[in-house]
C-alpha positions in Angstrom: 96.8 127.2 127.0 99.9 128.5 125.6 99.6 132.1 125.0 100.1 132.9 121.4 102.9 135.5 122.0 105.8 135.6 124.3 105.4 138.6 127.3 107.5 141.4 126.7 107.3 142.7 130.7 108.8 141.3 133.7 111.0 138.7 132.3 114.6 138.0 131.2 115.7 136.9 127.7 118.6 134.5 126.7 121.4 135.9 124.4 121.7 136.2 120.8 124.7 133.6 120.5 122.3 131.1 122.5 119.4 131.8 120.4 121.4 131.2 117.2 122.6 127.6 117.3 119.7 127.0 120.1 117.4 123.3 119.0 114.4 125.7 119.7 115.3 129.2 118.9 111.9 130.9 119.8 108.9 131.3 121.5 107.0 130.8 118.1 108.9 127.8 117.7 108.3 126.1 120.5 104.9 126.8 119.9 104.4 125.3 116.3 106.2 122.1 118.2 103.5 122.3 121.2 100.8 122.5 119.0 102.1 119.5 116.9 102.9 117.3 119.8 99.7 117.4 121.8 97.6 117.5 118.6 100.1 114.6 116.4 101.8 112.8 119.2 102.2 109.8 116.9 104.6 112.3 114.3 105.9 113.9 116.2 107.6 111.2 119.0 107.8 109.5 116.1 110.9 111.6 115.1 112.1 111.1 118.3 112.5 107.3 118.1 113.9 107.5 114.6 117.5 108.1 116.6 116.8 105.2 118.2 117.4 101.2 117.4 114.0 98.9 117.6 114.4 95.3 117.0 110.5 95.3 115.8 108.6 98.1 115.3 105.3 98.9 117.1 102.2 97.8 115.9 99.2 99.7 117.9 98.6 103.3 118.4 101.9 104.8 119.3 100.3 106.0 122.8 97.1 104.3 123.7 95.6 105.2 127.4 92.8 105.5 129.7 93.4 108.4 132.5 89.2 108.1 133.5 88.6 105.6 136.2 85.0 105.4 135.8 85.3 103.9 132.0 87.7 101.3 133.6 91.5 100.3 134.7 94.0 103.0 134.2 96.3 102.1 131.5 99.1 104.2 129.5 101.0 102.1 126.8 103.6 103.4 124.3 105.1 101.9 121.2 103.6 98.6 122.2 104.5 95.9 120.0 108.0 97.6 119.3 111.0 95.5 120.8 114.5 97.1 121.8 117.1 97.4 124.9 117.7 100.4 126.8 121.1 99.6 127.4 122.0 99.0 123.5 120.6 102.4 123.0 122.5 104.2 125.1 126.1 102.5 124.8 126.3 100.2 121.6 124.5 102.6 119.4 126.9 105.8 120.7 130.2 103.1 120.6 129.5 101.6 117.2 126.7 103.5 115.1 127.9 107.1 116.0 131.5 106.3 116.9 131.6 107.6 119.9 133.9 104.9 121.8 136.4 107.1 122.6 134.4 110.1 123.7 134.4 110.5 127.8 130.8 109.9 129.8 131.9 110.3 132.5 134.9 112.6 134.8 134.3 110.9 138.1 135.2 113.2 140.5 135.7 111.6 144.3 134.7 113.0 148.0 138.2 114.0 148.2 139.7 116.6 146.1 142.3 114.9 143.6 139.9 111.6 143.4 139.3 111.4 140.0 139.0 108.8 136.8 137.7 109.3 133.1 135.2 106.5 131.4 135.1 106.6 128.1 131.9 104.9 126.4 134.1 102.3 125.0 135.3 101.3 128.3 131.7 101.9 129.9 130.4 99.3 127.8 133.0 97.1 128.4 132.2 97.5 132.2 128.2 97.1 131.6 128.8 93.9 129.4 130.9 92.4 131.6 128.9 92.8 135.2 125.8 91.8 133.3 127.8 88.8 132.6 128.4 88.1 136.2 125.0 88.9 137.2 123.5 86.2 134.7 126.2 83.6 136.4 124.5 84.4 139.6 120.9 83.2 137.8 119.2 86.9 137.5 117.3 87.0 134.3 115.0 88.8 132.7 111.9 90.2 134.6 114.2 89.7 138.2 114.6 92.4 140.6 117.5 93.4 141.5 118.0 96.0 144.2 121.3 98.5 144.5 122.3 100.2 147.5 125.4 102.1 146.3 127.1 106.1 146.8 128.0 107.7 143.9 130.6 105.8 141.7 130.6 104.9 138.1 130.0 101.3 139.5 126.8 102.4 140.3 126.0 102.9 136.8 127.7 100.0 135.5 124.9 98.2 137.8 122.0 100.0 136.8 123.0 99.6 133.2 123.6 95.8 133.2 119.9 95.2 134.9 119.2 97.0 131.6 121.0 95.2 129.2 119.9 91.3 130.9 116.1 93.0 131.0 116.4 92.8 134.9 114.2 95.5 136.8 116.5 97.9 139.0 115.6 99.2 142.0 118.1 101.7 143.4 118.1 102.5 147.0 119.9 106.0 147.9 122.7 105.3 150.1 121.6 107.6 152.8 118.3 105.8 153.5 118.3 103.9 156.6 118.3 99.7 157.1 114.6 99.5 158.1 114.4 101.6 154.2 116.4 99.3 152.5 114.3 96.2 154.0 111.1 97.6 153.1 112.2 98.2 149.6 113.9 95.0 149.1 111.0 93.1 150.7 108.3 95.0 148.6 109.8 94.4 145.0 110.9 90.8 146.1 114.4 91.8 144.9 116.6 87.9 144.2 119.6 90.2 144.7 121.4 93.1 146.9 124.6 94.8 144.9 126.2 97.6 147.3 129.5 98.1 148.5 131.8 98.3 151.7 131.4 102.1 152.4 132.1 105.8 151.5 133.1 109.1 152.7 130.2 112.2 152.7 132.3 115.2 153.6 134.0 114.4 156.8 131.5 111.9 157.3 132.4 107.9 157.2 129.5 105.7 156.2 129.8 101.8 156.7 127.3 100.8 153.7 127.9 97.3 154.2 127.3 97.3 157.5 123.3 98.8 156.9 123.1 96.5 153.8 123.4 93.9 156.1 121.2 95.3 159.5 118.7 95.5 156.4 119.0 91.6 154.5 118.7 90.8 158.5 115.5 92.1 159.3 114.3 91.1 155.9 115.1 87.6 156.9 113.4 88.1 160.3 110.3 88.9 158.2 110.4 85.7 156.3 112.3 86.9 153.6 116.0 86.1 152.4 118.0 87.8 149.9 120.2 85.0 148.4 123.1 86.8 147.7 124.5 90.1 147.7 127.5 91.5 146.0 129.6 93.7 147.5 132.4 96.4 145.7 135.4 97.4 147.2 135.4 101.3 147.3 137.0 102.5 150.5 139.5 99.0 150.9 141.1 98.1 147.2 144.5 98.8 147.2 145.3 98.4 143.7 142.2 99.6 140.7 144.9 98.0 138.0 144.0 94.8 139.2 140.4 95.3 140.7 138.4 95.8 137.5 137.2 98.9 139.3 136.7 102.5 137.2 137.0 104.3 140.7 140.2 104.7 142.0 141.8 103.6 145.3 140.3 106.1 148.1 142.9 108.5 149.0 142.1 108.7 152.6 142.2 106.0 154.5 139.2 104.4 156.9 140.3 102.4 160.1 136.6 103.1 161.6 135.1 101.1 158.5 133.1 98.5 159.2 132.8 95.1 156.5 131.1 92.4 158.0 131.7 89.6 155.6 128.8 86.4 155.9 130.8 84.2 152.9 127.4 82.1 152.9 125.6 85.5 151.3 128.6 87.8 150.1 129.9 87.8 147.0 133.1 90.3 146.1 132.5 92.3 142.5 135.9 92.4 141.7 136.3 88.4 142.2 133.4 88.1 140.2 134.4 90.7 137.7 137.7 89.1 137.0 136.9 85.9 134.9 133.5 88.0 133.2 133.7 88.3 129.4 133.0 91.3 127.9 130.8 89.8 125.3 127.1 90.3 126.2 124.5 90.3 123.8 121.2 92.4 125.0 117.7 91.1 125.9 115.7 92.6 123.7 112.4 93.8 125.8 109.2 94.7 125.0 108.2 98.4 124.9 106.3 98.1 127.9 108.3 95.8 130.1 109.4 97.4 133.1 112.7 99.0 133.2 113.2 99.9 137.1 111.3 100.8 140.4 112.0 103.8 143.1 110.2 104.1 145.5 108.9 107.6 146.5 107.3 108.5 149.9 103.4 108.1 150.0 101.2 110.2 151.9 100.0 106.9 153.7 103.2 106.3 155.0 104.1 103.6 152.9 106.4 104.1 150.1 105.1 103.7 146.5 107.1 101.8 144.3 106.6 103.8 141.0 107.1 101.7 137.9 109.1 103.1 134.6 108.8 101.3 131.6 111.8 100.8 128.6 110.4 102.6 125.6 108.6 105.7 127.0 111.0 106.3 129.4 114.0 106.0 126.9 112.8 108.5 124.4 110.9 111.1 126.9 114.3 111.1 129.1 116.2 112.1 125.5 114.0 114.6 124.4 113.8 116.6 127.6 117.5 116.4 127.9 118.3 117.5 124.9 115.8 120.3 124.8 115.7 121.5 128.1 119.4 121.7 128.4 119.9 122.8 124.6 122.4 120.0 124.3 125.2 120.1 121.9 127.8 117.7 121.1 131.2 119.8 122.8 128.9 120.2 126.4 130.3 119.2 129.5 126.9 118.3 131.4 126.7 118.1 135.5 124.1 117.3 137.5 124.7 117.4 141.0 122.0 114.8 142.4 122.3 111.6 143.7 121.4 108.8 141.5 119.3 107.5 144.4 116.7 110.0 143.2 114.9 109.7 139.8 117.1 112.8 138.7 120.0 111.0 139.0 117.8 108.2 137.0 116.7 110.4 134.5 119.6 113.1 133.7 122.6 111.7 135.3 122.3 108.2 133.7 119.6 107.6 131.0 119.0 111.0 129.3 122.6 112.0 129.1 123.6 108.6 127.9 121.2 108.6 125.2 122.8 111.5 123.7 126.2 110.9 123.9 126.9 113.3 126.3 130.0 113.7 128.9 128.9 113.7 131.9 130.5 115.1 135.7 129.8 112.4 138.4 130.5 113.8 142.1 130.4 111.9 144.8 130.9 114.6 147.3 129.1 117.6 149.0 129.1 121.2 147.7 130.9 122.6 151.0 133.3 119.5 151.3 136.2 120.8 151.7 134.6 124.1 151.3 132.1 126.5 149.9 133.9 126.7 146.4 134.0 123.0 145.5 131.2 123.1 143.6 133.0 126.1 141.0 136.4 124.6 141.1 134.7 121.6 139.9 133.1 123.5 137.0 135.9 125.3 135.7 137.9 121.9 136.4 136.0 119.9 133.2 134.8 123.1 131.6 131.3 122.8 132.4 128.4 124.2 130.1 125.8 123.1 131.5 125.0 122.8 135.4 121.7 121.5 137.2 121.3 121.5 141.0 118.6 121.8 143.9 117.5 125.2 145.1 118.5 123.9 149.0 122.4 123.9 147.2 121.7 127.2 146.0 120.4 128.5 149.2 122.8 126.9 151.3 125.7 128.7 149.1 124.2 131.9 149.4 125.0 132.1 152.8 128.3 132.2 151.7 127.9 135.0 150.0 129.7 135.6 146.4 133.4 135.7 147.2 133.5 131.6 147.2 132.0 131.9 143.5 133.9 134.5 141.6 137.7 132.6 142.8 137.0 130.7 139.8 136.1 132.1 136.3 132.9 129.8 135.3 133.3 131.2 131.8 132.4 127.6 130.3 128.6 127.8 131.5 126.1 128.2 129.5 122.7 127.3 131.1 121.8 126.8 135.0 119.1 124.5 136.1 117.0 123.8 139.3 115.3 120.7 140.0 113.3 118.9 143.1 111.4 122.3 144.6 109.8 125.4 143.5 113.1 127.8 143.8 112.1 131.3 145.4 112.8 134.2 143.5 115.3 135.6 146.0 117.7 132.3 145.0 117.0 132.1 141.4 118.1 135.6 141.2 121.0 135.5 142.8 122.3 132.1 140.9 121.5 133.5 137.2 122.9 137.0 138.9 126.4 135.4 140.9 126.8 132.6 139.4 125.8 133.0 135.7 126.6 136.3 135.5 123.2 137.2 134.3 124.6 135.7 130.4 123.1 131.9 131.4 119.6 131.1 131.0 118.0 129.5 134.2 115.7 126.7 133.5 113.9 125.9 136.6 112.2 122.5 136.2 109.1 120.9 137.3 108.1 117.0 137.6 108.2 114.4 139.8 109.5 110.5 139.8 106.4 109.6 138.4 106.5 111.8 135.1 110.1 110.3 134.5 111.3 113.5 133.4 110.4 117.2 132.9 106.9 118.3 132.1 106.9 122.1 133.3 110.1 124.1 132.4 111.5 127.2 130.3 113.7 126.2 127.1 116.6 128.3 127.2 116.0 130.3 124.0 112.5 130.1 123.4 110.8 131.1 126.5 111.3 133.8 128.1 112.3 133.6 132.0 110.3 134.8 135.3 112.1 134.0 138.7 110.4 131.3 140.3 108.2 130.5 137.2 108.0 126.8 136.1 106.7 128.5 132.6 105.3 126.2 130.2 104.6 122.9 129.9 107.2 120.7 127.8 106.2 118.9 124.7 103.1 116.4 124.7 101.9 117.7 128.2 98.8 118.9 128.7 98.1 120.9 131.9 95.0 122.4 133.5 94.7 123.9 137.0 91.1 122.9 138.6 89.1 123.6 141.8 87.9 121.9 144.3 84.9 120.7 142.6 86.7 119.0 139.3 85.9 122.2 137.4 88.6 123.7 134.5 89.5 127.6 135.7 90.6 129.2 132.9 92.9 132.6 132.7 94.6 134.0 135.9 94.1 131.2 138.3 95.1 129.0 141.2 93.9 125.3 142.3 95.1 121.5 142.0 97.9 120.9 139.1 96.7 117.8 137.2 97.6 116.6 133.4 95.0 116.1 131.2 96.7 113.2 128.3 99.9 111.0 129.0 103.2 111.4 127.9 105.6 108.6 126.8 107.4 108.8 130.0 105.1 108.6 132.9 104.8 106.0 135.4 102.6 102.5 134.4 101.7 102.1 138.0 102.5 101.2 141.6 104.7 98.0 141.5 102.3 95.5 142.7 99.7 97.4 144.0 97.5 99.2 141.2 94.5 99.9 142.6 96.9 102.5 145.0 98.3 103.8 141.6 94.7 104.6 140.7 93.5 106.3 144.0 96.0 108.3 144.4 96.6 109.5 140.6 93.0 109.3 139.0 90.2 109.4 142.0 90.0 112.6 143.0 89.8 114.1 139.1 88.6 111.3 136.9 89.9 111.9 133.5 93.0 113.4 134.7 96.7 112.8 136.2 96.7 114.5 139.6 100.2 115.7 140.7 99.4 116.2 144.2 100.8 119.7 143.5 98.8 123.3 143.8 99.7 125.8 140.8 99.1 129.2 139.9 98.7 130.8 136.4 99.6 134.3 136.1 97.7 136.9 133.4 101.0 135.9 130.7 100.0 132.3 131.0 103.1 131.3 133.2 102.4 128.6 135.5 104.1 128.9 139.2 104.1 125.8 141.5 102.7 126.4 145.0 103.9 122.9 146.7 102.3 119.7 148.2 98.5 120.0 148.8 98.5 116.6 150.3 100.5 115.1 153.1 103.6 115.5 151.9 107.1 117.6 152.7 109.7 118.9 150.4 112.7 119.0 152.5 115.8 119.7 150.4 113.9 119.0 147.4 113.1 115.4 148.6 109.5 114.5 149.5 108.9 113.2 153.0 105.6 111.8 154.0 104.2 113.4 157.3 102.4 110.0 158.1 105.7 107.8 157.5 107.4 110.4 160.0 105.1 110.2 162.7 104.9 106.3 162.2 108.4 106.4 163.1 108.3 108.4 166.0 104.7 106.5 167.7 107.1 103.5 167.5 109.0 104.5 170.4 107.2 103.5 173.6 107.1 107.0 175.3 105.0 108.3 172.5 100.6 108.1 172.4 100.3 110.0 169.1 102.4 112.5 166.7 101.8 115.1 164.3 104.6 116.6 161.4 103.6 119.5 159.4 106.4 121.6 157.6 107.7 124.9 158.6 109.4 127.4 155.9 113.4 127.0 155.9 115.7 129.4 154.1 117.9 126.6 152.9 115.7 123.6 153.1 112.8 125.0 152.2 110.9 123.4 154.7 112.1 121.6 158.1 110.4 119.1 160.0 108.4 120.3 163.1 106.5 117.6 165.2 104.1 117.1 167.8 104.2 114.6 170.5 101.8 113.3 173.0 103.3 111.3 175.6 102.1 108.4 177.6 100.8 108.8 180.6 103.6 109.0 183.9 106.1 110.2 180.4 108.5 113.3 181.3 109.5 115.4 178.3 113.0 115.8 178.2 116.5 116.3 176.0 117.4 112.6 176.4 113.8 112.0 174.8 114.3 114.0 171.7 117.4 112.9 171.4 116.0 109.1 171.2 113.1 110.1 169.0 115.6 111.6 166.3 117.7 108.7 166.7 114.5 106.4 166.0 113.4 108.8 163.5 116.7 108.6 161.8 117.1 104.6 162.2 113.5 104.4 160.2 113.6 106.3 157.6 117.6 108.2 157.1 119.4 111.2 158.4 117.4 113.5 155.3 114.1 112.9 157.6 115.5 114.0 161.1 113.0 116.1 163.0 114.3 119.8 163.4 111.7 120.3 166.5 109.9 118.6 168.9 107.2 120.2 170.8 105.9 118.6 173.9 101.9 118.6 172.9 100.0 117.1 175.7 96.9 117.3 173.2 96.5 117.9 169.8 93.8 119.8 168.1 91.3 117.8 166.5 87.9 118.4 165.0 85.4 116.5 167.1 85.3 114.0 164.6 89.0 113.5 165.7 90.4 114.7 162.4 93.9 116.3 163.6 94.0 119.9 162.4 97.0 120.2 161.2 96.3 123.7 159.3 96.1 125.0 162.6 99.9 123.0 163.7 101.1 125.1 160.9 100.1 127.9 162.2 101.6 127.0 165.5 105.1 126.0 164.3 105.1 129.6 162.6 104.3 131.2 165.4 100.7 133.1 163.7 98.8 133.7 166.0 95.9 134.5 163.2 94.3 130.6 163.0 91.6 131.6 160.9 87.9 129.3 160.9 88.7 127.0 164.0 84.9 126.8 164.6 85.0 122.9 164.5 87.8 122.7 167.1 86.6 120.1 169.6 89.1 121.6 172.2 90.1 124.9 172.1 92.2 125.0 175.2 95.0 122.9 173.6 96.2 126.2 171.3 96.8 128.3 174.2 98.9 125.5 175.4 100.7 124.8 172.3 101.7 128.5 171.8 103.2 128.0 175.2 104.9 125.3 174.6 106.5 126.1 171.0 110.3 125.2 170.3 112.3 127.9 170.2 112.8 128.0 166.4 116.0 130.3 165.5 115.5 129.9 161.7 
């Protein structure tokens, strides 16, 4: 599986200074730590958790699964018997055990240039302790959900961390997501409690948070189900943080279109509540396998999957890969640029960081807010080593051309990541090229909400790089690329990703519903994890990603579902039936095209669209808004009325080369589609 040299052709190397003080300084290296891993898991995670504090220690295997639904229920347990608390892990360890009070976790940096604060750990604990404090006096308790709708302020994780700490189960919405999101995420965990806040800037653009937060506990109240209470924090309307309890400053611009609707009955304000909290809380100490938190992640049915992380696994897999995969070292200054509404912000903004002791950039903005250089003035601002963004980021800065980068030096960086999308080779060259100045290793990351952190990547010193390449899988994971019939290919090959033994971080199962966790992960393959993902392994044994074979969409590195999409649009009344396949982007990496079949008497017009990306928008949030339309007075179907939507794809790329369409009930309808395409410009 792992070849037993490095290649010497066709790749790139990291330095000599990187490969000296590097955790993993060669391929051989990693490879004697594969080896061990897969075949003594037990040793060596083992090692892992012995940085770690555990109340009790385990008493079972240390990972004890089943991945074969034909030999019974799908299981993966880790540590169990072993009691400890996230939370304590990550900030009373690092404040008291390594002394690390005074070290910063975080530079918050603002929308607005010049928004900024420092949180040490000292005070970050302070914070946690004291809003767990208040979330106990509002009856959450262990086992509770507790859903969080917030942008990107240290308040967030300060929320997040005291779910932790109580053993409450967070469930973090991201703030761009729509009301009709919200509800159906609240509604589906049963979450006791809402914590968001009254708004924030994106760019130039005002969002009033509190005013979706509350569209959303209204339509989950027309559905039978009320949300008790829901805590608001002031980001956009304190006037003075000395007084507020608040580790964000006062914005500096100020927001007369912001709306707060305030229903005192439900509303609670987090600074009131903050005030009078002590800052005394002692942990819950929670099983190994109790849940830690749900986010949801679109399903190819249409319905969102609530995947379900659990404390111990999580907690040391999200370590590890940190540390390794970014060659941490205690003088880094670490940025990743997601949102924490995404299981990277979960995973290497919050947990995996945190459990290192690392500082930490938190941006709330955009990378071309207020223009193309924020992102590098930011770097060279807190002297950051170590940088990880999205490919769509890269791409979209590439427009821009170099000039924006090289105004600032960026001598501080040391390694480039890329996360949420296979990155093209075009992008990844031009990043380690422009903005690493071909001296900073590029790891280019593969893995999904449900493998809780990396489980394809390079490691900085030990594997050498290809553009594009996800390389090699990381420690414990077992890959193997199949065909359509279930079968192993071995060598140069191409077919479905899947995993063939767990690792201590991925998902338990779909909260509440684990017979869906089972079809979709363990059906198709029985006796293996199937990532929904095609892959390709080149004659060096590198492993490239090919994208979604199922229903799915990568659209700025965030997976759409095509069914939740056309759900959305068949709701409006003009619409019979809808199709949404992706079409290749050269930022996005793929955009939304869709099909439409009207009702009979129905006129195809602008003001139409215009609705239908409006209701698309409302549904599901501004990331899923349709690019095209096409007018598509039939669709093509097999004539067992299977829509073909290979042959849409074709169609919104304009190739006119269909292939097999032998089973094409109508054949007509293609001519007319051609006809009718959008004009696509990009």
């Amino acid at each position: 599986m792992i070849p037993d040299k490095a290649p010497g052709e066709e790749v790139l190397h990291a330095s000599g200074d990187l490969k000296k003080q590097a955790h993993i300084p060669s391929f051989e290296k990693y490879k004697e730590l594969y080896i061990r891993s897969v075949e003594s898991p037990e040793e060596f995670w083992g090692d892992v958790a012995k940085d770690f504090f555990w109340k009790t220690k385990y008493t079972g295997k240390f990972l004890d699964y089943n991945f074969d639904v034909t030999k019974g229920e799908i299981f993966v347990k880790c540590m169990e018997g072993a009691t400890t608390n996230i939370c304590y892990n990550v900030l009373d360890r690092n404040v008291h055990e390594r002394k690390l009070g005074d070290k910063m976790a975080f530079y918050w940096e603002g929308n607005e240039p010049g928004d900024e604060k420092t949180v040490t750990y000292r005070e970050l604990l302070q914070q946690v302790c004291k809003f767990a404090n208040v979330l106990k006096s509002q009856g959450v308790k262990k086992g509770d959900r507790v859903s969080i709708y917030m942008p990107m302020v240290v308040e967030l994780v300060v929320a997040m961390l005291a779910c932790a700490r109580i053993g409450a189960v967070h469930s973090i919405v991201f703030a761009g997501f729509s009301a009709e999101s919200l509800c159906e995420r609240i509604m589906d965990s049963q979450c006791c409690i809402l914590i968001t806040a009254d708004g924030f800037y994106r760019g130039n653009k005002l969002i009033s948070l509190k005013l979706i937060a509350d569209e959303a506990l209204q339509k989950c109240r027309d559905k039978s189900f009320t949300v008790e209470k829901c805590i608001m924090l002031k980001h956009l309307t304190k006037e003075d943080e000395a007084s507020s309890g608040s580790l964000s400053p006062p914005a500096k611009r100020t927001c007369p279109d912001l709306q707060v609707p305030w229903n005192p009955e439900v509303d609670l304000c987090w600074h009131s509540l903050f005030g009078g909290a002590s800052e005394e809380c002692e942990p819950v100490w929670c099983d190994s396998e109790d849940p830690l938190f749900i986010l949801y992640t679109s399903g190819s049915t249409g319905k969102p999957k609530g995947v379900l992380h659990t404390v111990s696994g999580y907690m040391l897999y999200t370590a590890a890969t940190f540390k390794m995969v970014f060659d941490y070292h205690s003088d880094d200054v670490y940025w990743c640029t997601a949102d924490i509404g995404w299981i990277t912000g979960h995973s290497y903004i919050t947990y995996g960081p945190l459990a290192n002791g690392a500082t930490s950039v938190l941006f709330e903005g955009l990378p071309t807010y207020p223009d193309v250089s924020r992102m590098w003035e930011i770097v060279d601002k807190y002297h950051v080593s170590k940088f990880y963004t999205a490919p769509t980021a890269i791409r979209l800065l590439m427009k821009y051309g170099s000039e924006p980068v090289q105004k600032y030096k960026r001598t501080s960086l040391k390694i480039l990541g890329t996360v949420g999308e296979p990155i093209n080779p075009e992008a990844w060259q031009w990043y380690y090229s422009v903005v690493g100045e071909k001296r900073c290793p590029v790891v280019d990351t593969f893995w999904q909400t449900e493998t809780g952190g990396h489980v394809m990547t390079p490691l900085p010193a030990a594997t050498p790089m290809k553009p594009g390449s996800a390389t090699f899988p990381f420690f414990g994971v077992v890959p193997a690329i199949l065909n359509e019939s279930g079968e192993e290919l071995e060598g140069p090959s191409e077919g479905y990703l899947v995993f063939k033994q767990p690792w201590p971080g991925v998902m338990r199962t779909v909260y509440g519903n684990h017979e869906r966790f089972e079809t979709i992960y363990f059906k198709k393959f029985p006796g293996y994890y199937v990532t929904g993902d095609g892959c390709r392994r080149d004659k060096d044994g590198y492993y490239w990603i090919t994208g979604r074979i199922d229903d799915m969409l990568n659209v700025s590195g965030h997976l759409l579902s095509t069914a939740e999409v056309e759900s959305a649009l068949v709701e409006h009344e003009a619409v019979a039936e809808a199709a949404v396949v992706g079409r290749p982007h050269p930022v996005k990496g793929e955009s939304l095209y869709c099909f439409v079949t009207l009702n009979d008497g129905i006129n195809y017009n602008q003001k139409l669209e215009a609705e239908l990306k409006k209701q698309v928008r409302e549904k599901i949030g501004a990331i899923a808004t349709p690019d095209y339309i096409q007018n598509a007075p039939g669709l093509p179907k097999t004539r067992s009325g299977k829509i073909m939507r290979r042959v849409l794809r074709k169609i919104a790329c304009n190739e006119q080369d269909l292939g097999d369409v032998s089973t094409l009930a109508d054949s007509s309808v293609i001519e007319q589609l051609f006809e009718n395409r959008c004009c696509t410009t990009v």
